[in-house]
C-alpha positions in Angstrom: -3.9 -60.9 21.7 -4.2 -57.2 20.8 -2.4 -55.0 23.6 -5.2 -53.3 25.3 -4.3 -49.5 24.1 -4.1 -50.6 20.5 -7.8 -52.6 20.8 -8.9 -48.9 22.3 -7.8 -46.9 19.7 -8.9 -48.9 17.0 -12.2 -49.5 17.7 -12.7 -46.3 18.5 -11.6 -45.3 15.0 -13.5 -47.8 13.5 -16.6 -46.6 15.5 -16.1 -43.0 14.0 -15.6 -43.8 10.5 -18.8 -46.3 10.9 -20.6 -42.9 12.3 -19.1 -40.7 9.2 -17.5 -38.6 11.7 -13.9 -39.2 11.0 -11.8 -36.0 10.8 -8.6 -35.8 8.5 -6.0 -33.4 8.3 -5.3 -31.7 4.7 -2.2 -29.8 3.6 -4.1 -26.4 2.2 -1.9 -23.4 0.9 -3.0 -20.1 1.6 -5.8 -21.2 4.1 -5.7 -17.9 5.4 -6.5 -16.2 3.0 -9.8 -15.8 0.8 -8.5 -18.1 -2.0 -6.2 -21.1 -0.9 -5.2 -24.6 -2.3 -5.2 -28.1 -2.3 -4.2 -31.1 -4.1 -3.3 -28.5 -6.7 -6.7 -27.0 -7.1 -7.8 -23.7 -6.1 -10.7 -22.9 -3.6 -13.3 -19.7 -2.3 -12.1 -20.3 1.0 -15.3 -19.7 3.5 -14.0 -21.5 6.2 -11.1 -19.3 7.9 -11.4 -17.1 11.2 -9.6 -14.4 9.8 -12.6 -12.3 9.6 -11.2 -9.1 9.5 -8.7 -10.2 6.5 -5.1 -9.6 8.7 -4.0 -12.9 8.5 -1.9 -12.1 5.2 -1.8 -8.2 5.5 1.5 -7.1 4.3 2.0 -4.4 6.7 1.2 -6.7 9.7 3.8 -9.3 8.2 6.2 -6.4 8.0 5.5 -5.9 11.6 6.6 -9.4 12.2 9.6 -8.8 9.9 10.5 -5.9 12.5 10.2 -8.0 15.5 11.9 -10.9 13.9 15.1 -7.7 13.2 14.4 -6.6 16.6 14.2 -9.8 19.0 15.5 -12.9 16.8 13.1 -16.0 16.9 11.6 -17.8 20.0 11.5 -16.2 23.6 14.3 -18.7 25.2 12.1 -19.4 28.3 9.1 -19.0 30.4 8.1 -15.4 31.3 9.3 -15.7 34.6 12.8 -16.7 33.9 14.0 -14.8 30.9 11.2 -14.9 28.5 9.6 -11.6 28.5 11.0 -8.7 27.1 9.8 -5.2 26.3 7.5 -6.7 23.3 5.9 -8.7 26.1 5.6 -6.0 28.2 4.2 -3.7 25.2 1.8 -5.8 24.0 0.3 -5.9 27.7 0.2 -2.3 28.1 -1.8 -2.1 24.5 -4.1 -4.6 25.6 -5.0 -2.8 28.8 -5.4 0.7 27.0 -7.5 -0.8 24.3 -9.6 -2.4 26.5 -10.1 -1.0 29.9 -8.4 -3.4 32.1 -5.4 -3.0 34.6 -3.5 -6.4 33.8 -3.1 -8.9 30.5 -1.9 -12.0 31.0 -0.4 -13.7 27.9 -0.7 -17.4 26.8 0.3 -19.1 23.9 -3.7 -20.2 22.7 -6.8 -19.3 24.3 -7.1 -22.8 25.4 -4.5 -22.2 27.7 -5.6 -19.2 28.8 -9.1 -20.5 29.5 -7.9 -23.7 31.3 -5.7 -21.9 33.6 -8.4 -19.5 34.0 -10.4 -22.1 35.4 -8.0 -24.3 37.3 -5.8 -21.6 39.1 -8.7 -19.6 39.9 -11.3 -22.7 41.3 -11.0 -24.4 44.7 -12.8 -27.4 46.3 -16.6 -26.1 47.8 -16.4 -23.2 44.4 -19.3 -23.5 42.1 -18.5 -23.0 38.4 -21.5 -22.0 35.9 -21.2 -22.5 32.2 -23.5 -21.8 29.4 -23.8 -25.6 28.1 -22.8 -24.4 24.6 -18.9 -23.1 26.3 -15.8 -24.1 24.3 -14.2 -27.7 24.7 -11.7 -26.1 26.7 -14.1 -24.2 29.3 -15.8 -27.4 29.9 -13.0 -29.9 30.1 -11.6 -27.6 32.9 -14.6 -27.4 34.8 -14.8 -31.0 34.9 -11.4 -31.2 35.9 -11.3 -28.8 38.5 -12.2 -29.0 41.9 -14.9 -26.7 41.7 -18.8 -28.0 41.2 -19.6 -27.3 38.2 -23.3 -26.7 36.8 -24.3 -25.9 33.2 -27.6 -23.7 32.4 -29.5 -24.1 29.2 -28.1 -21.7 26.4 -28.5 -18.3 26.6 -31.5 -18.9 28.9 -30.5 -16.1 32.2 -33.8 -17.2 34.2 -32.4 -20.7 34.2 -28.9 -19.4 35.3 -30.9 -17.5 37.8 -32.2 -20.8 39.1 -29.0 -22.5 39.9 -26.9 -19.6 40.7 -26.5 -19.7 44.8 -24.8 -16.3 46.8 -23.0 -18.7 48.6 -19.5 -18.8 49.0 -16.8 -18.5 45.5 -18.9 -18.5 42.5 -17.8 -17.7 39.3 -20.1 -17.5 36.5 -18.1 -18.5 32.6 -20.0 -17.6 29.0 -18.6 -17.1 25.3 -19.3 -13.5 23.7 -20.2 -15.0 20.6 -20.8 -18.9 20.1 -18.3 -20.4 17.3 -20.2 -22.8 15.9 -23.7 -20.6 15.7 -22.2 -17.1 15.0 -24.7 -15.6 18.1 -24.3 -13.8 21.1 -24.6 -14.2 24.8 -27.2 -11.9 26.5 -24.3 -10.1 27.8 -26.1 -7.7 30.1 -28.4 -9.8 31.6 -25.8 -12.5 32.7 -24.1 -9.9 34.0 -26.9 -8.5 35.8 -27.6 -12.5 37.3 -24.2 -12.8 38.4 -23.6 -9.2 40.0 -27.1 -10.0 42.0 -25.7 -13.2 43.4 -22.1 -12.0 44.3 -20.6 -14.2 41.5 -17.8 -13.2 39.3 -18.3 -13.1 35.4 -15.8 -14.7 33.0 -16.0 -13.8 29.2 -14.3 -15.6 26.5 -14.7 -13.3 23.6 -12.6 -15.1 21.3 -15.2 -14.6 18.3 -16.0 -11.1 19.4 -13.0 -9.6 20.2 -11.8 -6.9 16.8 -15.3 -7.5 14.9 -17.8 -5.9 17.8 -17.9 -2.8 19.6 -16.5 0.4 19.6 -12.8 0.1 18.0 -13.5 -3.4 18.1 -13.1 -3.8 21.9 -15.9 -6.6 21.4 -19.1 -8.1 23.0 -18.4 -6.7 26.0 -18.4 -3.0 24.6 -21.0 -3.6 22.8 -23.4 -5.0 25.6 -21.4 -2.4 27.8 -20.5 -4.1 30.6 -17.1 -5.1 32.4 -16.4 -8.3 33.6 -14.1 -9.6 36.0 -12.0 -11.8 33.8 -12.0 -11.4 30.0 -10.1 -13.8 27.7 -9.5 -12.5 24.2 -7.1 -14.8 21.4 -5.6 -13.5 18.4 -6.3 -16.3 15.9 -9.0 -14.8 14.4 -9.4 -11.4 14.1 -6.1 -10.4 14.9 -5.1 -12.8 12.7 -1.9 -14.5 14.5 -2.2 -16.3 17.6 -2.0 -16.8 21.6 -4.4 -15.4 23.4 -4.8 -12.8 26.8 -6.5 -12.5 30.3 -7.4 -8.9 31.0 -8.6 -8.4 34.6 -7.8 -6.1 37.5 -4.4 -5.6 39.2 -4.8 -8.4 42.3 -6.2 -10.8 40.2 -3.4 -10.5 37.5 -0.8 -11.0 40.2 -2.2 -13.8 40.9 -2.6 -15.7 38.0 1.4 -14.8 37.4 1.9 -16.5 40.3 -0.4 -19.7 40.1 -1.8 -20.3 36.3 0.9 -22.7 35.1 -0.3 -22.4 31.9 2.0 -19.5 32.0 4.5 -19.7 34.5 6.0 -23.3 33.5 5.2 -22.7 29.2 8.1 -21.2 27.2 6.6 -17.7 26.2 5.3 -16.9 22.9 7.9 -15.1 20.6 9.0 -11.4 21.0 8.8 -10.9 17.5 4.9 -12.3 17.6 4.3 -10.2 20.9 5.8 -7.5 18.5 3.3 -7.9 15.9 0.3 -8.3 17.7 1.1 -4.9 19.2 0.6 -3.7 15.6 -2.5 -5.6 14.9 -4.3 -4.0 18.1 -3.3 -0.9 16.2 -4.8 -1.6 12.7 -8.2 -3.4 14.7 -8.9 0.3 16.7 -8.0 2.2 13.6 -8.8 0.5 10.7 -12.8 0.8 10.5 -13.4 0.1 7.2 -12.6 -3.3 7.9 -15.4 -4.1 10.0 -17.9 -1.9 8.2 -17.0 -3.9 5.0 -17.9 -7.1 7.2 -21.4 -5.5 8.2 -21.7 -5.0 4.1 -21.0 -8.7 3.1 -23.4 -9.9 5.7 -26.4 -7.7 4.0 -25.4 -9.1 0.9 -25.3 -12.3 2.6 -28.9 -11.9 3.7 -30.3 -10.7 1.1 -29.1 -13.6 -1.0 -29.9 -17.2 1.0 -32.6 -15.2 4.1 -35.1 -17.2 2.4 -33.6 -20.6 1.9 -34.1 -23.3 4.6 -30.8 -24.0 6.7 -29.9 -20.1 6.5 -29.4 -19.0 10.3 -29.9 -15.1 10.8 -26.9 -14.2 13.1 -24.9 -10.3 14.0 -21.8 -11.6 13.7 -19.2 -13.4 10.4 -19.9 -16.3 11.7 -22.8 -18.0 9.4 -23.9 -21.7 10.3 -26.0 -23.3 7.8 -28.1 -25.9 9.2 -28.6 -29.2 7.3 -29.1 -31.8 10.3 -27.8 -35.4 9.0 -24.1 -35.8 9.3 -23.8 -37.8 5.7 -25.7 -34.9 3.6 -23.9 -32.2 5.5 -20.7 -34.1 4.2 -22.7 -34.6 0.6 -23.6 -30.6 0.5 -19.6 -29.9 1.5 -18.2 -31.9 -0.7 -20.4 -30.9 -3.8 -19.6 -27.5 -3.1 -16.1 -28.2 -2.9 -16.5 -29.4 -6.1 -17.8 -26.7 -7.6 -14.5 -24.4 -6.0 -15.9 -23.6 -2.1 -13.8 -25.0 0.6 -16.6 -25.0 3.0 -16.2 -27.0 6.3 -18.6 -29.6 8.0 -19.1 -29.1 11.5 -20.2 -32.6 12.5 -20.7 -34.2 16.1 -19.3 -33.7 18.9 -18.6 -31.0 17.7 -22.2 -29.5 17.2 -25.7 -32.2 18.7 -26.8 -34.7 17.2 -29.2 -34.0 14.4 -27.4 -30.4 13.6 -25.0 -30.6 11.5 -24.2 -27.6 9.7 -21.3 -25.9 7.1 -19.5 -23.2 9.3 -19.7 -20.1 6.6 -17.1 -17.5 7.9 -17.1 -14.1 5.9 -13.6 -12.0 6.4 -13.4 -8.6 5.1 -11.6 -10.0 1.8 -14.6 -11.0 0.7 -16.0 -9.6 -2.0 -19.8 -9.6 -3.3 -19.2 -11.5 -6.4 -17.7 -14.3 -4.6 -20.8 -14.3 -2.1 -23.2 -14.6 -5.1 -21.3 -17.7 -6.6 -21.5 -19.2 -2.5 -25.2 -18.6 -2.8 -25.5 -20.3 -6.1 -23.2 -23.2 -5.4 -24.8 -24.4 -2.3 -29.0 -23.9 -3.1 -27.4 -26.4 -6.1 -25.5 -28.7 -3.8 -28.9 -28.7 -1.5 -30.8 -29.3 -4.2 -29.0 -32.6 -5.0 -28.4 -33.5 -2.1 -32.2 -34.2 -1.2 
């Protein structure tokens, strides 16, 4: 007889690859940059989050370089042993300038940082409100904290409105700008709902944070508001990685004390802490980045606005709608074919019945390589039917 855990795993595989929705990993070279490679072939890559194009920037790897000089390798140990050093400490203080706040927490990925958002700050009798298109890792922690947790219908604030009660703890969690459909959260009018009902607001602005807004301080500048708890990562438009909790003074001593996300995980490196310092630097300074992301978007509109599947969004993140799981993989794959590493976002990722490419523009795009997207995939479509 097959041991129980093995029947479980493979029937669940079997299921998935039955369904088309089996996932694979792929060894790509230069997947962060606008061209990469696999398999020895060489791709338009429109599938990376590196939308303002500092992923490979050669003054942000000499940055590394520096702190790599300056700190050696890894950290040695969690931040409240012997782990954070003045890179730490700097990157903190950069964080709070840039965007308003009193403390930053640091974690080493904005799942982190949102889970022990959610479990250090919820107790039993605290309602938790999500909008029901939150990242994986907002809703698995709501469903494993002690909190109640109830989700309203996306971006709808009257229904919010509805289920929000003034009693007691309530905090109130939505994304700046949705991953998988590029838009973004009515801001002011969530916080407006929450403030009403004495609830705190929670923004994850992973997708936001660098591209919107005033120096790139992100969806919260630019629906200019301030919320209790704002989580920001720096794999995308920072283009490293961990990830950050800005919030007031109290608040940040507290999660120091009780998210154990932080206190019991080695920290991230100096040298990275280092570097990121220097990509807050380049995101407030560097302009032109962002304004040549607001350009390829026009373009971007001007060439597919007419086509069915084309979703109008305000951000780099362009979903193109198909529906069926099997085409979606068709259209991806033909395109691929043709030199596009586009990616298909499949369930569970995204409901049933909306399957979809994820089209990310970074600013080293360039027009030309936009008007061979817009051929490739009309074609792709087109046989595809």
């Amino acid at each position: 007889m097959t041991p129980a855990f093995k029947s479980r795993i493979e029937g669940a595989l079997s299921q998935r690859a039955q369904q088309g929705l089996s996932r694979r990993t792929q060894v790509i070279f230069s997947g962060n940059q606008t061209e990469l490679e696999c398999d020895g072939k060489r791709y338009i890559n429109f599938s990376a989050n590196d939308y303002l194009g500092l992923a490979n920037d050669q003054s942000l790897v000499r940055a590394w370089q520096q702190g790599l000089s300056l700190y050696g390798c890894g950290s040695g140990a969690s931040p409240m042993v012997t782990g954070f050093s003045p890179a730490h400490s700097n990157l903190e203080a950069a964080l709070c300038d840039w965007l308003g706040f009193e403390r930053a927490i640091l974690f080493g990925s904005g799942f982190a940082a949102n889970q022990a958002m959610l479990f250090s700050l919820l107790e039993k009798g605290d309602f938790l409100y999500q909008d029901k298109l939150n990242h994986a890792s907002l809703q698995e922690a709501g469903h494993l904290s002690s909190a109640t947790m109830k989700r309203w219908k996306h971006n709808d604030t009257r229904h919010l409105d509805t289920l929000l009660d003034a009693k007691g703890c309530s905090l109130v969690v939505t994304e700046g700008v949705f991953s998988m459909d590029g838009d973004l959260a009515p801001l002011a009018n969530i916080a407006q709902v929450a403030k009403q009902k004495n609830a705190w607001l929670a923004i994850d602005d992973a997708h936001g944070i660098g591209v919107l807004g005033e120096e790139g301080r992100g969806s919260c500048d630019l629906a200019a508001i301030k919320p209790e708890l704002l989580v920001v990562t720096f794999g995308k438009a920072f283009g490293l990685s961990g990830a950050a909790i800005l919030c007031d003074q109290s608040t940040g001593d507290y999660l120091a004390q009780f998210a154990r996300h932080h206190v019991y995980s080695t920290a991230i490196p100096p040298a990275q802490a280092f570097a990121l310092t220097h990509a807050i630097e380049m995101i407030r300074t560097q302009r032109w980045r962002r304004e040549k992301l607001d350009e390829l978007q026009q373009t971007y509109a001007l060439l597919l606005k007419n086509e069915a599947g084309y979703v109008d969004t305000s951000t780099p993140i362009k979903p193109w709608i198909i529906g069926d799981a099997q085409r979606t993989m068709a259209v991806s794959e033909h395109c691929r074919q043709q030199g596009l590493w586009l990616t298909a976002i499949r369930p569970p990722t995204v409901l049933q019945g909306t399957s979809r490419l994820r089209i990310t523009l970074t600013a080293n795009h360039n027009t030309e390589q936009l008007k061979v997207l817009a051929r490739s995939l009309l074609q792709a479509m087109g046989e595809s039917k």
